[in-house]
C-alpha positions as CSV (number, residue, x, y, z in Angstrom):
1,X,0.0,0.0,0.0
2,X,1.2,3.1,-0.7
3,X,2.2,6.0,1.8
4,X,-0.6,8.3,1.3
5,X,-3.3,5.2,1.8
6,X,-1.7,4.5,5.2
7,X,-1.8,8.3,6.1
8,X,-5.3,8.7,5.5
9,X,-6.3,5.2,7.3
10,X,-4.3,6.4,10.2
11,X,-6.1,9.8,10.1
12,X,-9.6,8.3,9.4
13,X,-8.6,5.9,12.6
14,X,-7.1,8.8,15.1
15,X,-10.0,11.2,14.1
16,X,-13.1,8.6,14.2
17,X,-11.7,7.7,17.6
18,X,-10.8,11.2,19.1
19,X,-14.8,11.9,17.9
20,X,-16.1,8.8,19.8
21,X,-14.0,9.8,23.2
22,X,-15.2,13.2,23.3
23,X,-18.7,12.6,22.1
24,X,-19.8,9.4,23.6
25,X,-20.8,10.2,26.8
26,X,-22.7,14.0,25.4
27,X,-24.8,11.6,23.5
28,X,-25.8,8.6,25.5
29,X,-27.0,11.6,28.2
30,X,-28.7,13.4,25.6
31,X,-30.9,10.3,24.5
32,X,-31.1,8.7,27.5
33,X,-30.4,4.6,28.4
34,X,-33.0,3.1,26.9
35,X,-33.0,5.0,23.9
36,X,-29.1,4.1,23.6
37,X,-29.5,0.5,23.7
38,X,-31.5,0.7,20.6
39,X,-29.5,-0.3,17.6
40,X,-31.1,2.9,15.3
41,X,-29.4,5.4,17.4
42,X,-26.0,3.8,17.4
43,X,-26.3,3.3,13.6
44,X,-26.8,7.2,13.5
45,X,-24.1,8.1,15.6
46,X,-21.9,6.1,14.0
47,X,-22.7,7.5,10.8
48,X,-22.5,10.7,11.8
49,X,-18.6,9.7,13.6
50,X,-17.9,8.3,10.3
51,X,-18.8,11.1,8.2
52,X,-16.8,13.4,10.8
53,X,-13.6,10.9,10.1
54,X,-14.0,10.7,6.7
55,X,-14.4,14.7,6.0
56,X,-11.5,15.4,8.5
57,X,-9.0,13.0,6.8
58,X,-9.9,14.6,3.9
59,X,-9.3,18.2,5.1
60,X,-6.1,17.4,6.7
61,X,-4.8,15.7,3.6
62,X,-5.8,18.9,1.3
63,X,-4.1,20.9,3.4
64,X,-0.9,18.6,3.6
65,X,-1.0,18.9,-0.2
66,X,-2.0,22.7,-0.7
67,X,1.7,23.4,1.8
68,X,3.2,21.1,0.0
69,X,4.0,18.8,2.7
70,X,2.3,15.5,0.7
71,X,3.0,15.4,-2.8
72,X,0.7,12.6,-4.8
């Protein structure tokens, strides 16, 4: 695999799981316990930690390229 595929994994990783441990607990409190349990709300919130992961990978990589840091 090339360089820049296990920079963005790693990104997609460290971001998704920074989002999770600063987010988990906001969330579980905000829909309650028994909502929580429900598999429909974990689907959205892992969605939404995947989309976070995803876009900031993507922004941190554009900018790694646009200083000329990365070159691909």
């Amino acid at each position: 695999m090339e360089l820049i595929g296990i920079i963005a994994i790693s990104l997609f990783l460290i971001i998704t799981f920074l989002f999770w441990r600063f987010t988990k607990d906001h969330f579980r409190q905000e829909y309650g316990q028994k909502r929580w349990k429900k598999w429909v709300t974990r689907t959205f919130y892992w969605q939404g930690a995947i989309f976070v992961g995803t876009g900031g990978a993507f922004l941190i990589l554009f900018i790694l390229k646009w200083t000329n840091v990365l070159t691909f």
